[in-house]
C-alpha positions as a Markdown table, in Angstrom:
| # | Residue | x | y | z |
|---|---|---|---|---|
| 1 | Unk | -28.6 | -29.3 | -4.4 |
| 2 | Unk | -29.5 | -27.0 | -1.8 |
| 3 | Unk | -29.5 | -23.5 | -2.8 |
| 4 | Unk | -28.1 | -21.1 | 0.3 |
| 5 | Unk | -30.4 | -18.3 | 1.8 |
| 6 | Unk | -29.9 | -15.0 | 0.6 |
| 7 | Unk | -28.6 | -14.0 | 3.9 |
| 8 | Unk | -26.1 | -17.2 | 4.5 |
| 9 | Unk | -22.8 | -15.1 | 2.8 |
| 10 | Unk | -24.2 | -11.3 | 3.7 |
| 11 | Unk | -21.8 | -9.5 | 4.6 |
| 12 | Unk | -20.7 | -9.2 | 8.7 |
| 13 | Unk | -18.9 | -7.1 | 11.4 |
| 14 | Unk | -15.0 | -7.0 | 10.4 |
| 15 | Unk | -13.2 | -8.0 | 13.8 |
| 16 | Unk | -9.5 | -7.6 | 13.5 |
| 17 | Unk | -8.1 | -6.3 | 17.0 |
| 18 | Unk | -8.9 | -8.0 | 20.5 |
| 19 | Unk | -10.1 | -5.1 | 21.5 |
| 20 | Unk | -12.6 | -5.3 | 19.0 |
| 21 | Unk | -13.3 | -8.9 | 19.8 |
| 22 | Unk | -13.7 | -8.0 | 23.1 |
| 23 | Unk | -16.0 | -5.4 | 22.4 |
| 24 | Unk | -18.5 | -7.3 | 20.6 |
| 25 | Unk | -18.3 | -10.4 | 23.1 |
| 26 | Unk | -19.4 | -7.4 | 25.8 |
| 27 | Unk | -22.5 | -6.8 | 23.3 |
| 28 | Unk | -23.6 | -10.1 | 23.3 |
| 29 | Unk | -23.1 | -11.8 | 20.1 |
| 30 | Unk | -20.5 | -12.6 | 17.2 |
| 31 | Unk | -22.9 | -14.4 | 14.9 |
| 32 | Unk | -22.2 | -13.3 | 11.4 |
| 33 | Unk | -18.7 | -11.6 | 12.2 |
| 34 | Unk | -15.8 | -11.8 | 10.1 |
| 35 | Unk | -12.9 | -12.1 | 12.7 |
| 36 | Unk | -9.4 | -12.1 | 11.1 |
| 37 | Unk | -5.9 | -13.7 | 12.3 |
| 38 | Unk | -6.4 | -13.0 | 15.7 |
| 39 | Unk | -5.2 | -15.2 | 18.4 |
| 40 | Unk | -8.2 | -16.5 | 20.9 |
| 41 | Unk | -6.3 | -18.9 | 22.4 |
| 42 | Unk | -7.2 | -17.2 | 25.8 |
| 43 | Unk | -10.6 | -16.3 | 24.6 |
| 44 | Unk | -11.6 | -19.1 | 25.0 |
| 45 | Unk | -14.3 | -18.9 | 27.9 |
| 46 | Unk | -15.7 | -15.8 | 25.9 |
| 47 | Unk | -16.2 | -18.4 | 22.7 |
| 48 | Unk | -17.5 | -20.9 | 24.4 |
| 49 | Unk | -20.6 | -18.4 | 25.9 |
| 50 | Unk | -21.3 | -16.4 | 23.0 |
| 51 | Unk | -23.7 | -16.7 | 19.6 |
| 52 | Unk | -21.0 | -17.5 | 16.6 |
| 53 | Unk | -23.7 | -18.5 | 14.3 |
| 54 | Unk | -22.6 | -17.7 | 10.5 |
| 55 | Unk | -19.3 | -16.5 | 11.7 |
| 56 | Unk | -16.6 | -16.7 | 9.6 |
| 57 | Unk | -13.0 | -17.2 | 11.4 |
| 58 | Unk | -9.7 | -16.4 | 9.3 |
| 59 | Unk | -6.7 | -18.0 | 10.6 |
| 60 | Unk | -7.8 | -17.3 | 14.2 |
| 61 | Unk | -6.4 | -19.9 | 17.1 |
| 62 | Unk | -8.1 | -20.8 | 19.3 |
| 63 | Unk | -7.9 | -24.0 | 21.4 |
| 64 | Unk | -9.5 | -27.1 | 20.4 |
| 65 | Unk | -13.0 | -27.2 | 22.6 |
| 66 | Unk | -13.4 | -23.3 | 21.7 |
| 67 | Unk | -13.1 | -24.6 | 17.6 |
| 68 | Unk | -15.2 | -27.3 | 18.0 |
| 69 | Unk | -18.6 | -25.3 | 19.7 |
| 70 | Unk | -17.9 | -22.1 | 16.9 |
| 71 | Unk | -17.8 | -25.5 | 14.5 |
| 72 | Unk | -20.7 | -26.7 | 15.8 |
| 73 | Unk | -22.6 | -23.2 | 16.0 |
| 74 | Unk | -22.4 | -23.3 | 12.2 |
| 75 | Unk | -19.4 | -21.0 | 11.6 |
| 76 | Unk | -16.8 | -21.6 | 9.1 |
| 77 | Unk | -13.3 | -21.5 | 10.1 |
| 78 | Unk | -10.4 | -21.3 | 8.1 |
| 79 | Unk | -7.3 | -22.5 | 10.2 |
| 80 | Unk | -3.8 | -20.9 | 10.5 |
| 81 | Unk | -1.0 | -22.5 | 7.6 |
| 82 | Unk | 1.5 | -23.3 | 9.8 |
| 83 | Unk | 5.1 | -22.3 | 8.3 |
| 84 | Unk | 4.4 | -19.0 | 6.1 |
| 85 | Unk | 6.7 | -16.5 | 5.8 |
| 86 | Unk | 3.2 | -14.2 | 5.9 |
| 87 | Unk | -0.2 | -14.3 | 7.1 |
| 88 | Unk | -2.5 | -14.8 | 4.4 |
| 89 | Unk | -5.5 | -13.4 | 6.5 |
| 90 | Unk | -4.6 | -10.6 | 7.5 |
| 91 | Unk | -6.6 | -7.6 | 9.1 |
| 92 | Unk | -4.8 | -5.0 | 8.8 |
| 93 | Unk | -1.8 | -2.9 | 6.7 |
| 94 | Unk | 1.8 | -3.7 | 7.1 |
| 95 | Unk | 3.6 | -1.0 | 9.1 |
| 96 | Unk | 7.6 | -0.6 | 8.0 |
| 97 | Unk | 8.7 | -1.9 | 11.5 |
| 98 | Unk | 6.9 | -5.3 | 10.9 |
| 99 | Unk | 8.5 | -5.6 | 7.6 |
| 100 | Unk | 12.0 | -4.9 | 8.1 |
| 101 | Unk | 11.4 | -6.9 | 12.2 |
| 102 | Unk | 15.2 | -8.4 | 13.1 |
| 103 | Unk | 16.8 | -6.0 | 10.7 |
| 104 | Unk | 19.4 | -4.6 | 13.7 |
| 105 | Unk | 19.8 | -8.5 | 14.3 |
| 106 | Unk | 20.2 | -10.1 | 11.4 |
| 107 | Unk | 19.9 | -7.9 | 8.2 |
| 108 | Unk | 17.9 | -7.7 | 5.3 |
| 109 | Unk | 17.8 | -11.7 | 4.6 |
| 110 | Unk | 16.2 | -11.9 | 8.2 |
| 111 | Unk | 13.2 | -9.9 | 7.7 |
| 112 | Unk | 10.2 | -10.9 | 7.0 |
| 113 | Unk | 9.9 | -9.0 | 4.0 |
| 114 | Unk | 12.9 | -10.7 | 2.4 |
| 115 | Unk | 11.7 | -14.4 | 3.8 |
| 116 | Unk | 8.3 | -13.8 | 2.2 |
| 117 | Unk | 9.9 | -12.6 | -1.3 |
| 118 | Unk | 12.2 | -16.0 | -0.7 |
| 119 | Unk | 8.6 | -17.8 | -0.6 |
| 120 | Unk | 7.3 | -16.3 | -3.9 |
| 121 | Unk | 10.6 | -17.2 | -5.7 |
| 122 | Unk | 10.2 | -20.7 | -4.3 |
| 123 | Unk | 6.2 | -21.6 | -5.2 |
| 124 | Unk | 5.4 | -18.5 | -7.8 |
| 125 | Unk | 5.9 | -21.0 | -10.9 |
| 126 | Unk | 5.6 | -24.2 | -9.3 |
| 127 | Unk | 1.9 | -24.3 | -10.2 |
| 128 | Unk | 0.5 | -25.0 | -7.1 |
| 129 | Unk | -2.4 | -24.7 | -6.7 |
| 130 | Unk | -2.4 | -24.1 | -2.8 |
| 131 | Unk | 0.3 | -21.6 | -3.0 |
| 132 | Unk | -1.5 | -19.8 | -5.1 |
| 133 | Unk | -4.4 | -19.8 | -3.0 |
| 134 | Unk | -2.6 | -18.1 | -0.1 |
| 135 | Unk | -1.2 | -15.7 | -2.2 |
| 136 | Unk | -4.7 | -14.8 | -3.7 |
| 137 | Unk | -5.9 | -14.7 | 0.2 |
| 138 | Unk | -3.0 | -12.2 | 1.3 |
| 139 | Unk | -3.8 | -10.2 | -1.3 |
| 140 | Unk | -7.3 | -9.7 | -1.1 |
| 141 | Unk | -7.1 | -9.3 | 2.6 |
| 142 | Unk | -4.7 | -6.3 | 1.6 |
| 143 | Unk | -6.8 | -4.7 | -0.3 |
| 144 | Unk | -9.6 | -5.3 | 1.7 |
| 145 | Unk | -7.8 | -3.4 | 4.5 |
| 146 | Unk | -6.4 | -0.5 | 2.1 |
| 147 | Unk | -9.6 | 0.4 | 1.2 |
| 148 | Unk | -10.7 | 0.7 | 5.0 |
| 149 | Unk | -8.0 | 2.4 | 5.6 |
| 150 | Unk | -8.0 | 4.9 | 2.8 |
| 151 | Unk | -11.8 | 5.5 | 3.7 |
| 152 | Unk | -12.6 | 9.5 | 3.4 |
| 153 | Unk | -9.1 | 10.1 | 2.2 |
| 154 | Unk | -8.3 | 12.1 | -0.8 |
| 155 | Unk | -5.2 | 10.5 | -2.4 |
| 156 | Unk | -3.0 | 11.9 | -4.8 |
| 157 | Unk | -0.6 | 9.1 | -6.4 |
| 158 | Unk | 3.0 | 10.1 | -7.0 |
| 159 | Unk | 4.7 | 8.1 | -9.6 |
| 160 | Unk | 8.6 | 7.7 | -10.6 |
| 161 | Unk | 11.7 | 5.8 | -10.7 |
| 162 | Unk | 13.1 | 3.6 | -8.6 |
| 163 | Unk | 16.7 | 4.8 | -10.0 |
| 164 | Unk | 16.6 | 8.3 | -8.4 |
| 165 | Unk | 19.3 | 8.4 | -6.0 |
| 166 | Unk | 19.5 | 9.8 | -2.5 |
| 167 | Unk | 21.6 | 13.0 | -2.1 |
| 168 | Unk | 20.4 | 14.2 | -5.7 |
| 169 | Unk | 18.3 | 17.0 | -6.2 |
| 170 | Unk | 15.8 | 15.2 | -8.2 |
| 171 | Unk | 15.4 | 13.0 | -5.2 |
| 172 | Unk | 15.0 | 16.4 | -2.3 |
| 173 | Unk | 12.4 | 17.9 | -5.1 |
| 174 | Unk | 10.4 | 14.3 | -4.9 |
| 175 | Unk | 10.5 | 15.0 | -1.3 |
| 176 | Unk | 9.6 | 18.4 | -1.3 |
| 177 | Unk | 6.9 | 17.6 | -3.3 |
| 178 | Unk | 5.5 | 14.7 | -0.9 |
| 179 | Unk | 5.4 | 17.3 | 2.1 |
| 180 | Unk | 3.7 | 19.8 | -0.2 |
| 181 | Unk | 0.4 | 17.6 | -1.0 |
| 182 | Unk | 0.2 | 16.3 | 2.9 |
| 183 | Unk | 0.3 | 19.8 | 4.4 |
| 184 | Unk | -2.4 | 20.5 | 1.5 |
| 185 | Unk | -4.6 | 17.7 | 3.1 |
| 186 | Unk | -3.9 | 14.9 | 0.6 |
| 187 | Unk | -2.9 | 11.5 | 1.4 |
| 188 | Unk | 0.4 | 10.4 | -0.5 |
| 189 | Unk | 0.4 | 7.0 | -2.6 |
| 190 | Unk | 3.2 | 5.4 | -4.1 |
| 191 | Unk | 4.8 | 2.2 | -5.0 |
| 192 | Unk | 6.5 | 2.0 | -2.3 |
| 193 | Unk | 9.8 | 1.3 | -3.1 |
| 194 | Unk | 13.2 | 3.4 | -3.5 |
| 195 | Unk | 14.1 | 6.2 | -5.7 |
| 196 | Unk | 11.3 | 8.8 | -6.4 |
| 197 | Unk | 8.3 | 6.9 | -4.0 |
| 198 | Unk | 10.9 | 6.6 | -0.8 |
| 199 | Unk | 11.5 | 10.8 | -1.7 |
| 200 | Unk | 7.8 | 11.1 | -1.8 |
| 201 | Unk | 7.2 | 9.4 | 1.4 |
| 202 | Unk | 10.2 | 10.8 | 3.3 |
| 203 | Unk | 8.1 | 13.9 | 2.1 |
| 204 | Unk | 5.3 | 13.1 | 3.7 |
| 205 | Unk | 6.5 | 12.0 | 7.1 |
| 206 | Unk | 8.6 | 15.3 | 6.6 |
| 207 | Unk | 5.2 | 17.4 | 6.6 |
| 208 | Unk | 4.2 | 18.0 | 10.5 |
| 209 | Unk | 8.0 | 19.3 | 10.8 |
| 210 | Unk | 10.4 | 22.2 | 9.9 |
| 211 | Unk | 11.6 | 23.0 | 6.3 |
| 212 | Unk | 14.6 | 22.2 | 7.8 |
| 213 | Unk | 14.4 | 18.9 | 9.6 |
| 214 | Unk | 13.9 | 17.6 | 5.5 |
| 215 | Unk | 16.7 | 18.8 | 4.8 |
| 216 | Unk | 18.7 | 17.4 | 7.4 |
| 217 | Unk | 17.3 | 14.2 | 6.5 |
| 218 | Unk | 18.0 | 14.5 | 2.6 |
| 219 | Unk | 21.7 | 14.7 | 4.0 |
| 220 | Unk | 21.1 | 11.8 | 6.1 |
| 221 | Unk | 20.1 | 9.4 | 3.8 |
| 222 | Unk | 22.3 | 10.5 | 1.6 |
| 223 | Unk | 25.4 | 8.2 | 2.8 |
| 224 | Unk | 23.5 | 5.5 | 1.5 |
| 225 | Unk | 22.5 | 6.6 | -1.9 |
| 226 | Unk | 20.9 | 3.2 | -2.9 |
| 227 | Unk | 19.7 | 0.1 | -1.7 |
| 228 | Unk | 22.7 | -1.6 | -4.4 |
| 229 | Unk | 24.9 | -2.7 | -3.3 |
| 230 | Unk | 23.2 | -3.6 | 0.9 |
| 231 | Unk | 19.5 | -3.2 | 1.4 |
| 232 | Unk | 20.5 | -3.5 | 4.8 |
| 233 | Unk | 22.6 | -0.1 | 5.3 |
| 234 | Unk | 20.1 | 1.3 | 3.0 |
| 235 | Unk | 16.9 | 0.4 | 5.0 |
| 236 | Unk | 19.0 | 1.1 | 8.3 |
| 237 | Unk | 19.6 | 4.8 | 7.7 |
| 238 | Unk | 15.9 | 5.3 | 6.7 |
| 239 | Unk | 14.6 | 3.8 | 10.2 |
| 240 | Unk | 18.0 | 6.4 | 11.8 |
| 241 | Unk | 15.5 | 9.4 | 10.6 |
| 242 | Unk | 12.7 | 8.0 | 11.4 |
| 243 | Unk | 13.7 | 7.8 | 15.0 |
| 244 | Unk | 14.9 | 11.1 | 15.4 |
| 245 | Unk | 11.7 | 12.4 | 13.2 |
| 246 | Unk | 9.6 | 9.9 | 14.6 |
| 247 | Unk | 6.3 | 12.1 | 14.3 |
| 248 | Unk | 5.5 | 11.8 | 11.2 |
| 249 | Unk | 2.6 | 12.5 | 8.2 |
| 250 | Unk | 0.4 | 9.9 | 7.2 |
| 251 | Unk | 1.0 | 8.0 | 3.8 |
| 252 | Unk | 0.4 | 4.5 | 1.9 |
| 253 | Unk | 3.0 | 2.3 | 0.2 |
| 254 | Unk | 2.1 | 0.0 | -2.5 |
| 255 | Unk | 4.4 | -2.2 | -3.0 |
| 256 | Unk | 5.2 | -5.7 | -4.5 |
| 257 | Unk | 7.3 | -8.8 | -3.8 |
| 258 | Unk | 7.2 | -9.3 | -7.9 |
| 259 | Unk | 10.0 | -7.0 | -7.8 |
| 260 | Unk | 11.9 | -8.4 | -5.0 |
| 261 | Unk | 14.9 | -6.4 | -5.9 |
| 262 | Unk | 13.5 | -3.2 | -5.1 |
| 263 | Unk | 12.9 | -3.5 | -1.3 |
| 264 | Unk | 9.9 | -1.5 | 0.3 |
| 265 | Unk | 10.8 | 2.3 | 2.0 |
| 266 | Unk | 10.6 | 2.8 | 5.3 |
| 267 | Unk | 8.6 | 6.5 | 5.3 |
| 268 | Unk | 5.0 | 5.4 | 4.6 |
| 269 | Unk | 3.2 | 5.0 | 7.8 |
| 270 | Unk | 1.1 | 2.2 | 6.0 |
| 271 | Unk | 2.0 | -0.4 | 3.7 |
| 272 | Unk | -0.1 | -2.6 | 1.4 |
| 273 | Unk | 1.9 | -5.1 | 0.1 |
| 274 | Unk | 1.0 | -7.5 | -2.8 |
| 275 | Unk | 2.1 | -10.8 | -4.7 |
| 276 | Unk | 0.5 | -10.4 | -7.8 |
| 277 | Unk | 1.8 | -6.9 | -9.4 |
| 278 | Unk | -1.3 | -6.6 | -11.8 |
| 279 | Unk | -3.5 | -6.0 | -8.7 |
| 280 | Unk | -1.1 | -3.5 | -6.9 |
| 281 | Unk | -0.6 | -0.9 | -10.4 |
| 282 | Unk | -4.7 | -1.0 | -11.0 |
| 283 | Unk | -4.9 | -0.9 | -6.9 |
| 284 | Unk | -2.3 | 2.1 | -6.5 |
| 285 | Unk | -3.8 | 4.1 | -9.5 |
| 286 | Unk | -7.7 | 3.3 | -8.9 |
| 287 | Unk | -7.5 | 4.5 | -5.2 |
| 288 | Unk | -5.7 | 7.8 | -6.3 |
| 289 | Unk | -9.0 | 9.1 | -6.3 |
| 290 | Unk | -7.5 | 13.1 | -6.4 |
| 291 | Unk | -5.1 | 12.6 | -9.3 |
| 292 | Unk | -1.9 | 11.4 | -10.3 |
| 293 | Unk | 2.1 | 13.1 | -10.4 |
| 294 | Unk | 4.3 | 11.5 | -13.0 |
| 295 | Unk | 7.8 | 12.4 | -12.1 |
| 296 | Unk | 10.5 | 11.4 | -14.7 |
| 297 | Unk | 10.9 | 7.6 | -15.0 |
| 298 | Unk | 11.4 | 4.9 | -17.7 |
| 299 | Unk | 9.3 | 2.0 | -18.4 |
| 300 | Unk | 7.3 | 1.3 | -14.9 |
| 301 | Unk | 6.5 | 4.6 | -14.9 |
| 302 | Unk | 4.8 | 4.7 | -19.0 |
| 303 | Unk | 3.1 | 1.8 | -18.0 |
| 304 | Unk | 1.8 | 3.8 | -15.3 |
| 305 | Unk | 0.6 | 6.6 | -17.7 |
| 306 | Unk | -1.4 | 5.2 | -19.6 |
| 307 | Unk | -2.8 | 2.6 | -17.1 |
| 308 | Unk | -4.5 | 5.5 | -15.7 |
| 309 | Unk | -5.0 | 7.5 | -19.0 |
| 310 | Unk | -6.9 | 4.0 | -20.0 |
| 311 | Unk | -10.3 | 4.6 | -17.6 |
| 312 | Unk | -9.9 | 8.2 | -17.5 |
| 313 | Unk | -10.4 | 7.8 | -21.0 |
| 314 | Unk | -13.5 | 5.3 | -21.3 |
| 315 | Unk | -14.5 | 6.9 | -17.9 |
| 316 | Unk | -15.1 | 3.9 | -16.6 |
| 317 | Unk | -14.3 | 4.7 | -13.0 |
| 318 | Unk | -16.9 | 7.8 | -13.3 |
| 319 | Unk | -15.3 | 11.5 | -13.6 |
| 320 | Unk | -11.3 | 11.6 | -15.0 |
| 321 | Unk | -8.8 | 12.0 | -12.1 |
| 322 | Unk | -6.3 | 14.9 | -12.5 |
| 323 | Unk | -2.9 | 13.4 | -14.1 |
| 324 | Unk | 0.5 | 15.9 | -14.3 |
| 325 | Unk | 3.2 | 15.0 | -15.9 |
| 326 | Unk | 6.4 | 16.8 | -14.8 |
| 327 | Unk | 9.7 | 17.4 | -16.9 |
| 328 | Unk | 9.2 | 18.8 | -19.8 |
| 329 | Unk | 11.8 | 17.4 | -22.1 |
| 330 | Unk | 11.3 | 14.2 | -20.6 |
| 331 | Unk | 8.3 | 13.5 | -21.8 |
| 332 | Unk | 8.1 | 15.3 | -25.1 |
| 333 | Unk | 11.5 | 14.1 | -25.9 |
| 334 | Unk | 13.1 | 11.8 | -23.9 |
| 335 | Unk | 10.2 | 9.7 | -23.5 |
| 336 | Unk | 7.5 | 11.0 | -25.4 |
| 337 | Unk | 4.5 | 9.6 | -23.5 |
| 338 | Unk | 2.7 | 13.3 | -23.5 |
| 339 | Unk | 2.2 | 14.0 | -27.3 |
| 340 | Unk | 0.3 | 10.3 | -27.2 |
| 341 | Unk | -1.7 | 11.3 | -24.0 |
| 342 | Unk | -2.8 | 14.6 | -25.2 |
| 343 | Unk | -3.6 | 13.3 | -28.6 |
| 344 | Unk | -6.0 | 10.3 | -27.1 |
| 345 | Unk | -7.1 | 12.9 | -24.3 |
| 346 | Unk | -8.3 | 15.7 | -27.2 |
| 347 | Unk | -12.1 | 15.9 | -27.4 |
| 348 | Unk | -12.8 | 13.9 | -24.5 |
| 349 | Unk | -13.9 | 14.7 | -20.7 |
| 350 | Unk | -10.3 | 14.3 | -19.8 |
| 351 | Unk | -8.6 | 16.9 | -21.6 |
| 352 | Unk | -9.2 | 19.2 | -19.3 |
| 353 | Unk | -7.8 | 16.9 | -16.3 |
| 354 | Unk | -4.0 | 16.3 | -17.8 |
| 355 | Unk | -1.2 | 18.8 | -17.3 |
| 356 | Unk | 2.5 | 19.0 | -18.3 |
| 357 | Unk | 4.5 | 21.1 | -16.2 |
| 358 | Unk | 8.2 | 21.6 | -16.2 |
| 359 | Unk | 9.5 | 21.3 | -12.2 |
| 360 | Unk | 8.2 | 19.3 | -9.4 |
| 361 | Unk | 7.9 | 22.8 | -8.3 |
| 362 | Unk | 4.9 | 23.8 | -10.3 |
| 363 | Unk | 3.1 | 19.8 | -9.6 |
| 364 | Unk | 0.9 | 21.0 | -6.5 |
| 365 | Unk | -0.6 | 24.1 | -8.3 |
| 366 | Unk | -1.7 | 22.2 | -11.4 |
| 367 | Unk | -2.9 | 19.3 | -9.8 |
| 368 | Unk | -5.2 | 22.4 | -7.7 |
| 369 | Unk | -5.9 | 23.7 | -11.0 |
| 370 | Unk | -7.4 | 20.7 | -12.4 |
| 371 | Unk | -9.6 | 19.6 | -9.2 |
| 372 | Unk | -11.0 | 23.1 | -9.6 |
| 373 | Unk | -8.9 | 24.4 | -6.5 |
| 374 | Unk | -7.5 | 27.4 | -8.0 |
């Protein structure tokens, strides 16, 4: 058998944009590039006259003589599946708008985040092996671009509900508490769906604006308290404040078409969504590099605890993050996930890096406090 060169799978340029493409066709070579779903089909002259050696083509077209010389140069090329609801190779982050695309038109069941959650129900336990494939491809190219993307950010996960209703005061304190961490220079994460992660969003595309265009918007959204019983109405009222707001603050969405119910929100100005669930919670808590808010929530939300108290305590991701819990009575009572987390935290490098505070109120300052920011 013949054993590859040490160099044959290194690791190339990633191309993802035509401008990119174009860029690197003006310096003279694409040998060894990693070009993603982009469409060449009028590239092809520039193909035809430049190095692909050891290129590696994902889901690109291109017309058949350009395919056959990048073939022939020695690059691989993985073709386009025709008929996907999604593009397994993708380059880059979902925005809301390519989501939610023909919601005006034809509602939620035309998007194509409800025709790729239609997919998943269809092949997710068929045993396929090819469907699993693409869904193993999607997500890794979604991570792969979440982790460029998040590059020099410090994130700050928020975690909670997906219960929390619009109009409610627990959801406007969410929110409030989303604008506070991006006008402190953090980037917002959250799951990405309704309740408590749409608030903390919505909070952070709230941030470059007035106190008071948030609370316009809390008022907005709240004729459509939930997404039961129309996702449609719901999602609809979300993009009506984002076009009068349409300036907003940067923040991720991590969501997950394993809980197809809960549809993504439209607030995040980036969105890395996932198949497999299991990669999205260790994704979402591992890139929350500045710490962690846990607002009041049931089960998702424990799991979420100690998911992240897990490395924090082995340290297995270096240093413990910052984790806050908020409510009180929620968590001592309610719930009682903090008597467990301070009891496995005591002794260790990351009892000084979990808080419990009472409001959402006091979550910025003792998040600050445990980073060593005052």
């Amino acid at each position: 058998m013949e054993i590859p060169d040490e160099n044959t799978y290194a690791p190339g340029v990633e191309i993802e944009t035509l401008a990119a493409f174009d860029l690197a066709v003006t310096a003279g070579s694409l040998a060894g590039h990693r070009l993603q779903s982009l469409d060449l089909t009028d590239r092809g002259t520039a193909l035809l006259a430049t190095d692909t050696r050891g290129a590696v083509f994902l889901g690109c077209r291109m017309d058949a003589g350009a395919e056959a010389k990048v073939r022939a140069d020695g690059a691989f090329v993985f073709p386009p599946v025709p008929g996907l609801p999604f593009d397994p190779y993708r380059g880059l982050l979902y925005t809301p708008e390519a989501l939610y695309e023909g919601l005006d038109e034809g509602g939620y069941e035309a998007t194509p985040d409800a025709l790729a959650y239609r997919w998943f129900r269809r092949t997710g336990t068929d045993g396929d092996v090819f469907s699993s494939m693409l869904r193993a491809l999607h997500d890794d190219a979604v991570s792969d671009a979440l982790d460029e993307h998040l590059t020099g950010a410090r994130v700050v996960g928020v975690m909670g509900g997906h219960a929390m209703a619009r109009g409610t005061e627990a959801y406007r304190g969410a929110a409030v508490l989303g604008r506070e961490l991006t006008r402190r220079g953090l980037t917002v994460a959250t799951g990405g769906g309704p309740g408590a992660m749409e608030a903390a969003n919505l909070g952070a595309h709230s941030a470059p604006h007035s106190d008071a265009m948030l609370v316009k918007a809390c008022e907005i959204l709240a004729g459509v308290p939930s997404f039961s019983p129309s996702v449609t109405d719901w999602a609809r009222a979300a993009f009506a404040v984002r076009e009068r707001w349409p300036e907003g603050g940067p923040s991720v969405a991590i969501p997950t078409w394993f809980y197809g119910h809960e549809p993504p929100n439209a607030f995040a100005g980036h969105i890395a969504k996932y198949f497999a669930n299991a990669v999205r919670e260790d994704g979402l808590l591992a890139r929350s590099t500045a710490g962690v808010i846990f607002l009041p929530g049931a089960a998702g939300t424990v799991q979420e605890i100690f998911d992240n108290a897990t490395p924090n305590y082995y340290e297995s991701r270096s240093a413990p993050t910052p984790m806050v819990l908020v409510g009180r009575s929620h968590w001592t009572e309610k719930l009682p996930a903090w008597p467990l987390l301070s009891s496995l935290a005591a002794g260790r490098a990351m009892e000084s890096r979990i808080a419990l505070v009472d409001t959402v109120e006091e979550a910025p300052a003792a998040l600050a406090r445990l980073t060593g920011g005052g």
